[in-house]
Backbone atoms as SQL, in Angstrom:
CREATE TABLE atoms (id INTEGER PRIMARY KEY, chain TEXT, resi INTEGER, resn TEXT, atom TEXT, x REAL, y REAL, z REAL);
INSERT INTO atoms VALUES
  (1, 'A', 1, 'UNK', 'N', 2.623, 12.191, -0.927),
  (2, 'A', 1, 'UNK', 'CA', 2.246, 10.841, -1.337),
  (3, 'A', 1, 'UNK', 'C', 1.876, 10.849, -2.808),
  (4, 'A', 2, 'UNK', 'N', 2.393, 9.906, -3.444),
  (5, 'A', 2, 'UNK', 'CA', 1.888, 9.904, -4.873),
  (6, 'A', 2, 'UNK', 'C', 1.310, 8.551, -4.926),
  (7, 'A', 3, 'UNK', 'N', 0.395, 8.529, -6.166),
  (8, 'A', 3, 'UNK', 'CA', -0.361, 7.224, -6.130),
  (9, 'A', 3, 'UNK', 'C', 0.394, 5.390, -6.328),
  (10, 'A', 4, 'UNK', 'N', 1.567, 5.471, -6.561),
  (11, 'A', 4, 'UNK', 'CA', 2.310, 3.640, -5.641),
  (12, 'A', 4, 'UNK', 'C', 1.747, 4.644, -4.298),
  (13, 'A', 5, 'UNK', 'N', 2.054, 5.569, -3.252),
  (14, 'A', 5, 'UNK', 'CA', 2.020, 5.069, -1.953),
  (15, 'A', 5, 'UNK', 'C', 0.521, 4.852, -1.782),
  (16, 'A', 6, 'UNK', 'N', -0.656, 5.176, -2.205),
  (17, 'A', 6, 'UNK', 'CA', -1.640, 5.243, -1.943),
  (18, 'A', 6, 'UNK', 'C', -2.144, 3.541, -2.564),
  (19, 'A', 7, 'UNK', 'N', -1.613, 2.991, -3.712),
  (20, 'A', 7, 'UNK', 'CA', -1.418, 1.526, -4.273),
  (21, 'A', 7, 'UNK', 'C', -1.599, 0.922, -2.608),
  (22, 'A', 8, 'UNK', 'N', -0.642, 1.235, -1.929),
  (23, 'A', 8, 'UNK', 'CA', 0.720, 0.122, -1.028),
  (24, 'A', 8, 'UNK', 'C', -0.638, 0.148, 0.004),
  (25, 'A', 9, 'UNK', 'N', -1.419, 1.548, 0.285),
  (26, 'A', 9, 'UNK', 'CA', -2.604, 1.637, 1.685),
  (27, 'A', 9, 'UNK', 'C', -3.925, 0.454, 1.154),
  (28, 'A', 10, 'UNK', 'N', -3.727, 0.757, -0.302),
  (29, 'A', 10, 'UNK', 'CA', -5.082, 0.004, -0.450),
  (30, 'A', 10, 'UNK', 'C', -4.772, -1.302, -0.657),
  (31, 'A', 11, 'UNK', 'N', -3.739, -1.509, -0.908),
  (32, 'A', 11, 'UNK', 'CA', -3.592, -2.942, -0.894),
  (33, 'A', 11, 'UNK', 'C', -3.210, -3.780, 0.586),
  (34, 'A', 12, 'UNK', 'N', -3.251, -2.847, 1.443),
  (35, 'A', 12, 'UNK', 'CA', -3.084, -3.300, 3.107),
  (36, 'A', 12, 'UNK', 'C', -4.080, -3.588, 3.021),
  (37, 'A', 13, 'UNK', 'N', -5.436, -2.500, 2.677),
  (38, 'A', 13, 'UNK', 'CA', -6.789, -2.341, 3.334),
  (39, 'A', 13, 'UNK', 'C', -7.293, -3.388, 2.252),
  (40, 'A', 14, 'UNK', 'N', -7.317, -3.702, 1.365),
  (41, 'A', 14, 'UNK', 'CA', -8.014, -4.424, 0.931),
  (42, 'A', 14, 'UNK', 'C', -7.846, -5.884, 1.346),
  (43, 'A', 15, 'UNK', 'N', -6.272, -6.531, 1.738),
  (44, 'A', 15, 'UNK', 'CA', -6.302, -7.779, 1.730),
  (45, 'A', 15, 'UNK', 'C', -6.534, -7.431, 3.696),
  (46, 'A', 16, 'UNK', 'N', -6.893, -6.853, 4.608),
  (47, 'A', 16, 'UNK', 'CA', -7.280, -6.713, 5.791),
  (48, 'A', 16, 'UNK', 'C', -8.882, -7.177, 5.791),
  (49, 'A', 17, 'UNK', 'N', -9.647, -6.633, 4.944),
  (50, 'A', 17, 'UNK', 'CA', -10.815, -6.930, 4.420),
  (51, 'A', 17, 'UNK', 'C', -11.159, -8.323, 3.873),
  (52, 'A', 18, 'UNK', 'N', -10.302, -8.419, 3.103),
  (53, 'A', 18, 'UNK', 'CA', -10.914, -10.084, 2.362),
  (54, 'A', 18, 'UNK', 'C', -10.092, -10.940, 3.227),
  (55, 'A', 19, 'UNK', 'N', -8.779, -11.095, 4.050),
  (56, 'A', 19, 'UNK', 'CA', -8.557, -12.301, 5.231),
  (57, 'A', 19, 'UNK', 'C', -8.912, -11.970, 6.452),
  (58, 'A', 20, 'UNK', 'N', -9.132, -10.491, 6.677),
  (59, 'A', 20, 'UNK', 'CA', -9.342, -10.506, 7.901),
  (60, 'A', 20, 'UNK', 'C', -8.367, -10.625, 8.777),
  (61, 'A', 21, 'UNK', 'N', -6.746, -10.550, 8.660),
  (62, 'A', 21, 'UNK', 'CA', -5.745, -10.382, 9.352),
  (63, 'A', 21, 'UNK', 'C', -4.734, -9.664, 8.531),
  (64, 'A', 22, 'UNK', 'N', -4.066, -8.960, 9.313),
  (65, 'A', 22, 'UNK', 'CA', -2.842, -8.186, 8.926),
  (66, 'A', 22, 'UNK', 'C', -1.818, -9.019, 8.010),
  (67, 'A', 23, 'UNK', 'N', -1.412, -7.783, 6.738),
  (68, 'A', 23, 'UNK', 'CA', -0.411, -9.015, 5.547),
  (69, 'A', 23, 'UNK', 'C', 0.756, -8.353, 6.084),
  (70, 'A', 24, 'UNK', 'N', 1.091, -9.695, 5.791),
  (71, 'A', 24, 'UNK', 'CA', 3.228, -9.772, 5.915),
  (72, 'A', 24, 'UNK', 'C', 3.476, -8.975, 4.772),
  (73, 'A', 25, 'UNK', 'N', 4.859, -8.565, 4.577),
  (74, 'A', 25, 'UNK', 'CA', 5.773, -7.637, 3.978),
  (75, 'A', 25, 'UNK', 'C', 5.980, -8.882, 2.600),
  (76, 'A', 26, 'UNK', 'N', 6.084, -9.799, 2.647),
  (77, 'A', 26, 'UNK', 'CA', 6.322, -10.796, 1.263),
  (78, 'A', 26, 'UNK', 'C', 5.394, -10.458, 0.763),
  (79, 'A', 27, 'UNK', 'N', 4.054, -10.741, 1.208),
  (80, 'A', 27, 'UNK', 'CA', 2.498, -10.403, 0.353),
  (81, 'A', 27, 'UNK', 'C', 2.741, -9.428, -0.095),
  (82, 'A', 28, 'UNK', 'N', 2.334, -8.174, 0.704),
  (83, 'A', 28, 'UNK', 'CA', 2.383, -6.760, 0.048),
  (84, 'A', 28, 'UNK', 'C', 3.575, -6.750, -0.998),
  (85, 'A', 29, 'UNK', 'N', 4.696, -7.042, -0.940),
  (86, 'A', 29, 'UNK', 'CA', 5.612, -6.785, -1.929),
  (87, 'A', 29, 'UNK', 'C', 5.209, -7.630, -3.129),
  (88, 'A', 30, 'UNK', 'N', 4.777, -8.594, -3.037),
  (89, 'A', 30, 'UNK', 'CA', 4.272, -9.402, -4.015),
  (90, 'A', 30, 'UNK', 'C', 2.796, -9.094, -4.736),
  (91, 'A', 31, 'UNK', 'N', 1.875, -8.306, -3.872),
  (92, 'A', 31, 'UNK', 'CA', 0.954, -7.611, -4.693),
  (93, 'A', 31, 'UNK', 'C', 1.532, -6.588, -5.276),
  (94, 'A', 32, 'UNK', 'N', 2.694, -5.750, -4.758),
  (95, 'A', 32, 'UNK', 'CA', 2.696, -4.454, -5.328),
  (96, 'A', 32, 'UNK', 'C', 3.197, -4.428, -6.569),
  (97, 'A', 33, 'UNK', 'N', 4.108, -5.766, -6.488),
  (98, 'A', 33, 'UNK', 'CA', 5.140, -6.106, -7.999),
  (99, 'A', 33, 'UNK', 'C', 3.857, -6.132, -8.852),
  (100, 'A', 34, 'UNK', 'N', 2.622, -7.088, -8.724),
  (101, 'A', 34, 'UNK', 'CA', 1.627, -7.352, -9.898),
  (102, 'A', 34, 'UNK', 'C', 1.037, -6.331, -10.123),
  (103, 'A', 35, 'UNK', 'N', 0.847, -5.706, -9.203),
  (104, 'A', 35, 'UNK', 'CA', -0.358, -4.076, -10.096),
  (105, 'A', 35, 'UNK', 'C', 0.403, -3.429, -10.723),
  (106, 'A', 36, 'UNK', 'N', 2.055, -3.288, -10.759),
  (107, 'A', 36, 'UNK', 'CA', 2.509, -2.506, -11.693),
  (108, 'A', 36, 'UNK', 'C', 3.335, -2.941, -12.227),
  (109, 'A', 37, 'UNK', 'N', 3.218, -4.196, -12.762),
  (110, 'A', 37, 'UNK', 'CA', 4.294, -4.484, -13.460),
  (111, 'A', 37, 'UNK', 'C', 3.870, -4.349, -15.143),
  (112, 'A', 38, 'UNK', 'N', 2.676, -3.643, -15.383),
  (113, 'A', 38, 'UNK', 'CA', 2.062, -3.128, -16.524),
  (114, 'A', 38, 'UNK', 'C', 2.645, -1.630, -16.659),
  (115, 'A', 39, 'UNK', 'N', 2.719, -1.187, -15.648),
  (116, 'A', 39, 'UNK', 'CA', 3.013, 0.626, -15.326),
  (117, 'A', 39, 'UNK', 'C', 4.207, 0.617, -16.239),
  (118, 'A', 40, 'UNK', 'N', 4.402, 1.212, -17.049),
  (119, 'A', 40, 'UNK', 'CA', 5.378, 2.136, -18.104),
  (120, 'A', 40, 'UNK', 'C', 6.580, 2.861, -17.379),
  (121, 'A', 41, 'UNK', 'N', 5.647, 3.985, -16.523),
  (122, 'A', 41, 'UNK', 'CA', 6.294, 4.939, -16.048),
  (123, 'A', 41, 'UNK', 'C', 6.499, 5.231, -14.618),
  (124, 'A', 42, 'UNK', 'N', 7.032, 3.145, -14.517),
  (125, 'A', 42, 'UNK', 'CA', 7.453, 3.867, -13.099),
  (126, 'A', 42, 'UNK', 'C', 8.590, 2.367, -13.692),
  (127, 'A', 43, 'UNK', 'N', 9.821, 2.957, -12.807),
  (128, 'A', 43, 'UNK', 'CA', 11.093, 1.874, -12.617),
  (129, 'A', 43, 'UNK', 'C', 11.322, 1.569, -12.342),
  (130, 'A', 44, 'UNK', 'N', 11.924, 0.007, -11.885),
  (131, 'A', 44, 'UNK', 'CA', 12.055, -0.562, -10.819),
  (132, 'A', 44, 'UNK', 'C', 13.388, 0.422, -9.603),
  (133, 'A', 45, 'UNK', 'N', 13.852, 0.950, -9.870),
  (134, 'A', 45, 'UNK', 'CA', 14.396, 2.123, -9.491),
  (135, 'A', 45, 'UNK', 'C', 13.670, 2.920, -8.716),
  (136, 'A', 46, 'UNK', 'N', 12.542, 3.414, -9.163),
  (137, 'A', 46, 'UNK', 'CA', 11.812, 4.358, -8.749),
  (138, 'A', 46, 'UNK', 'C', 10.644, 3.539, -8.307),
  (139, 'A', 47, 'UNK', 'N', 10.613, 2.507, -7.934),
  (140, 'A', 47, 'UNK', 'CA', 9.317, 1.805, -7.118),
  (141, 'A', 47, 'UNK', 'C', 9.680, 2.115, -5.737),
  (142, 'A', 48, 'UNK', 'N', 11.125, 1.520, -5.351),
  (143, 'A', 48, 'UNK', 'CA', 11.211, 1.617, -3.589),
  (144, 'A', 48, 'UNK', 'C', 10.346, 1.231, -3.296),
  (145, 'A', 49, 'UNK', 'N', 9.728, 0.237, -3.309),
  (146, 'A', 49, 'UNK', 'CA', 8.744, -0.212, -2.210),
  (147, 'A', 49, 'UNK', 'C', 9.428, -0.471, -0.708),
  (148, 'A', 50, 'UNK', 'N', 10.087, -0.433, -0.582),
  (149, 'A', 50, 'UNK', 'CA', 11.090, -0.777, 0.883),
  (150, 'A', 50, 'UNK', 'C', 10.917, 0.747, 1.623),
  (151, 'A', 51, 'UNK', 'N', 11.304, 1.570, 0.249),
  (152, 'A', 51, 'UNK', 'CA', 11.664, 2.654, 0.982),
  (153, 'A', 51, 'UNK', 'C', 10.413, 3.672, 1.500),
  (154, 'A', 52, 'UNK', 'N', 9.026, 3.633, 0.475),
  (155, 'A', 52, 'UNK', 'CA', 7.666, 3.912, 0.453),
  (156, 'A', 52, 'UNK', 'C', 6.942, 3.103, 2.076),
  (157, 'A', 53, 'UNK', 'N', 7.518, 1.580, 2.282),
  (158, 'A', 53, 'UNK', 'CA', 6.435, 1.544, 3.367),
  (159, 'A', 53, 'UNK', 'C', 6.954, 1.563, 4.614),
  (160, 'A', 54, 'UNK', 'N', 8.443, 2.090, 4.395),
  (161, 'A', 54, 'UNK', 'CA', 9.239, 2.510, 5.792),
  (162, 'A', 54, 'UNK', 'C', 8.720, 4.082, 5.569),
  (163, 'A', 55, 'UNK', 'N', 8.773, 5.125, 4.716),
  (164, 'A', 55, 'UNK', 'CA', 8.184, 6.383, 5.048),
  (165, 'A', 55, 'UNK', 'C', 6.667, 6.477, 5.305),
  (166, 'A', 56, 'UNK', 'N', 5.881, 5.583, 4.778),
  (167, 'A', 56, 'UNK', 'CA', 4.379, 5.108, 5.236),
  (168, 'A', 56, 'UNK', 'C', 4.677, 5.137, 6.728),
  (169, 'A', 57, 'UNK', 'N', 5.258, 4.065, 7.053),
  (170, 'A', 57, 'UNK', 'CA', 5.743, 3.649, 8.944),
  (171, 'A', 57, 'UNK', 'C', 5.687, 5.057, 9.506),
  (172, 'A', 58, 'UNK', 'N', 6.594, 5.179, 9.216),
  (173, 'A', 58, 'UNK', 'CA', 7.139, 6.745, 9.811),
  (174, 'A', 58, 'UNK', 'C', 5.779, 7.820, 10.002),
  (175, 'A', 59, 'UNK', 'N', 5.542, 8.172, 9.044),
  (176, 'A', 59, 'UNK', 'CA', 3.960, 9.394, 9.275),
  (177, 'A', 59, 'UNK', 'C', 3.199, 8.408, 9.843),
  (178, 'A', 60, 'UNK', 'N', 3.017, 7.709, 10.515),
  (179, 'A', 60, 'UNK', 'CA', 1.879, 6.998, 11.529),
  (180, 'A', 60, 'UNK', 'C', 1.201, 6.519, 10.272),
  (181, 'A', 61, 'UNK', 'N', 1.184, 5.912, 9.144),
  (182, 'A', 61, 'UNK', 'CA', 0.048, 5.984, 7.994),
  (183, 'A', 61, 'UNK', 'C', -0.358, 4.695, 8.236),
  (184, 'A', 62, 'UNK', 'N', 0.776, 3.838, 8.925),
  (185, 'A', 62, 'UNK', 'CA', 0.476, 2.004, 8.686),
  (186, 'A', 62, 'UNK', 'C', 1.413, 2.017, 9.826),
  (187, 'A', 63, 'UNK', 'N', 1.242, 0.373, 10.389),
  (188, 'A', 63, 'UNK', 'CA', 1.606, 0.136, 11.606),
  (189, 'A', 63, 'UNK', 'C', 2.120, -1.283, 11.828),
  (190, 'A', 64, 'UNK', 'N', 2.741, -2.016, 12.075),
  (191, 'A', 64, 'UNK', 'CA', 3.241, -3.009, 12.086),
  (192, 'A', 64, 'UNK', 'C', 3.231, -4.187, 13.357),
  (193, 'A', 65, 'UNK', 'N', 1.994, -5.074, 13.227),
  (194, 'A', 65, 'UNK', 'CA', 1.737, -5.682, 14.508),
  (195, 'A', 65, 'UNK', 'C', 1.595, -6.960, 13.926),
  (196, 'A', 66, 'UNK', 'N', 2.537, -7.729, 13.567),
  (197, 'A', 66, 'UNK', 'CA', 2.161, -9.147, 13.483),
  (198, 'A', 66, 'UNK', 'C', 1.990, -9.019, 11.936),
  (199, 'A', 67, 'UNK', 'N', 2.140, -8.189, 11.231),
  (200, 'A', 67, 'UNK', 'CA', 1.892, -7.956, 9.209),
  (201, 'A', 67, 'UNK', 'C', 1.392, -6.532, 9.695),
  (202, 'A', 68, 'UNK', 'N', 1.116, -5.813, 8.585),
  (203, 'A', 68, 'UNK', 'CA', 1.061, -4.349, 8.345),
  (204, 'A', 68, 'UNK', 'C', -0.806, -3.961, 8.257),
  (205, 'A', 69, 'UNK', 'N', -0.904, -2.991, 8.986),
  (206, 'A', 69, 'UNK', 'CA', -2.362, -2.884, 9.173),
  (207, 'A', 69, 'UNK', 'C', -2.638, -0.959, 8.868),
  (208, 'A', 70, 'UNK', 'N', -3.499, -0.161, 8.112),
  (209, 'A', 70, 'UNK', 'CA', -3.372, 0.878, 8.127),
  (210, 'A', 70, 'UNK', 'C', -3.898, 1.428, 9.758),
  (211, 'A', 71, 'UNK', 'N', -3.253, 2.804, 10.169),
  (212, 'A', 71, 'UNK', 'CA', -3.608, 3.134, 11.465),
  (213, 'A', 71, 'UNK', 'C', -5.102, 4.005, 10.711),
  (214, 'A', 72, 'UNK', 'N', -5.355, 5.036, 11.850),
  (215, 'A', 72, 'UNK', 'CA', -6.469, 5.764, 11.613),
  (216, 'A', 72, 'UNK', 'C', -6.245, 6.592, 10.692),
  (217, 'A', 73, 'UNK', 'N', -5.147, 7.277, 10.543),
  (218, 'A', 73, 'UNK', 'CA', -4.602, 8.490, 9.870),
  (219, 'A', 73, 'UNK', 'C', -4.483, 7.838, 8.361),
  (220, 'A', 74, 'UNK', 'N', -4.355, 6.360, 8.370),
  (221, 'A', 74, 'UNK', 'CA', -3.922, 5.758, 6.873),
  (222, 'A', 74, 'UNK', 'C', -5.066, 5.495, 6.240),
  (223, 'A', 75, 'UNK', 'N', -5.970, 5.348, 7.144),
  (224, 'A', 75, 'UNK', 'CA', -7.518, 4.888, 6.584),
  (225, 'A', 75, 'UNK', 'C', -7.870, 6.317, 5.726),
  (226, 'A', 76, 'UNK', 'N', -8.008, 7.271, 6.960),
  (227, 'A', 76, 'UNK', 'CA', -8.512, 8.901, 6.219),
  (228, 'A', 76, 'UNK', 'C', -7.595, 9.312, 4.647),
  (229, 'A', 77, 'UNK', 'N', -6.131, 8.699, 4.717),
  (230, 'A', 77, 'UNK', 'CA', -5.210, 9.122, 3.666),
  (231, 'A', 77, 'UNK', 'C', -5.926, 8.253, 2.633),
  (232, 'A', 78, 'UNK', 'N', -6.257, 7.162, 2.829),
  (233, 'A', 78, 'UNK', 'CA', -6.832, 5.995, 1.969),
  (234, 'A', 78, 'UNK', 'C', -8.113, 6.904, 0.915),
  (235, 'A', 79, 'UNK', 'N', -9.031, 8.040, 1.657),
  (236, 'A', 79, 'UNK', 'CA', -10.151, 8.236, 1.056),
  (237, 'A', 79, 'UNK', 'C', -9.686, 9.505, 0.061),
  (238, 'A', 80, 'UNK', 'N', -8.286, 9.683, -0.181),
  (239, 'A', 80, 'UNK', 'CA', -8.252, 10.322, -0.746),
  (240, 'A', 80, 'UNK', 'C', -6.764, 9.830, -1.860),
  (241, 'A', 81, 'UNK', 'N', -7.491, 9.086, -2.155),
  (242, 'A', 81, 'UNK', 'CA', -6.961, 7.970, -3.314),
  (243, 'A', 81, 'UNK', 'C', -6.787, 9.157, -4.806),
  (244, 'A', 82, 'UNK', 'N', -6.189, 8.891, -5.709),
  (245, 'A', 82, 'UNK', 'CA', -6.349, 9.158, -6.865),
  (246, 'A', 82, 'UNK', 'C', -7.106, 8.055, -7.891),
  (247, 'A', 83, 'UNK', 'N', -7.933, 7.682, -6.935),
  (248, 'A', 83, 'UNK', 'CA', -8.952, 6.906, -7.923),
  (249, 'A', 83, 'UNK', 'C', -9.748, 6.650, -6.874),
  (250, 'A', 84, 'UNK', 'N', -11.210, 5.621, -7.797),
  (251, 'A', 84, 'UNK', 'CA', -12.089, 5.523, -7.115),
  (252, 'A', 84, 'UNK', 'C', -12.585, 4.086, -6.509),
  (253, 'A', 85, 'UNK', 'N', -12.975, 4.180, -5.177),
  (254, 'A', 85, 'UNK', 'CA', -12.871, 2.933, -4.540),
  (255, 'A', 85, 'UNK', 'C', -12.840, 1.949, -5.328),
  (256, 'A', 86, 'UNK', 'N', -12.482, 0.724, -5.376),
  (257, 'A', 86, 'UNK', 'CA', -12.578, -0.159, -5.618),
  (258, 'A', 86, 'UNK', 'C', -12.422, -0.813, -6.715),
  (259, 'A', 87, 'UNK', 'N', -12.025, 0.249, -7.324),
  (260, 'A', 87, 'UNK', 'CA', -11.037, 0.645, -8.769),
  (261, 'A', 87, 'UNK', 'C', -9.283, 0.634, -8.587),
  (262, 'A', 88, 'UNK', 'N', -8.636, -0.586, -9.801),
  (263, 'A', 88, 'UNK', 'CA', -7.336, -0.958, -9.194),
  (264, 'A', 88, 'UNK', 'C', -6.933, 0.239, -10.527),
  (265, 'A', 89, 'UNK', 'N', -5.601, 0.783, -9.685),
  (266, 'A', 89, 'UNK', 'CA', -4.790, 1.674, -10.319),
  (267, 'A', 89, 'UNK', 'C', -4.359, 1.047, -11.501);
């Protein structure tokens, strides 16, 4: 995991927190475009966000019930962020 996939957990967990229901795949793609569309060194090439929260899916990290929710295993991956809570990448 490099830090976009760890971006993609906290931005589940955070908007799970402030609505209180699981976000659709438009949202998340639409937060993920704004936190990095400052980033230099990453390309739209090399974002894959499609391809990042289908391999998220896959390792049990996030789960898909009605919008995308982290499982248990995504929460624990969550605390080991390359940054610090509550601090946007």
């Amino acid at each position: 995991m490099d830090k976009y996939d760890y971006m993609i957990l906290d931005i589940i967990q955070t908007y799970k927190q402030e609505q209180q229901s699981h976000i659709r795949l438009a949202v998340l793609e639409r937060n993920f475009w704004k936190r990095i569309e400052a980033d230099t060194d990453l390309s739209v090439g090399q974002a894959r966000i499609g391809e990042r929260i289908t391999n998220l899916y896959l390792d049990g990290i996030l789960q898909n019930k009605n919008g995308y929710t982290l499982t248990k295993k995504g929460r624990e991956q969550l605390a080991f962020a390359p940054w610090k809570q509550g601090e946007v990448a």
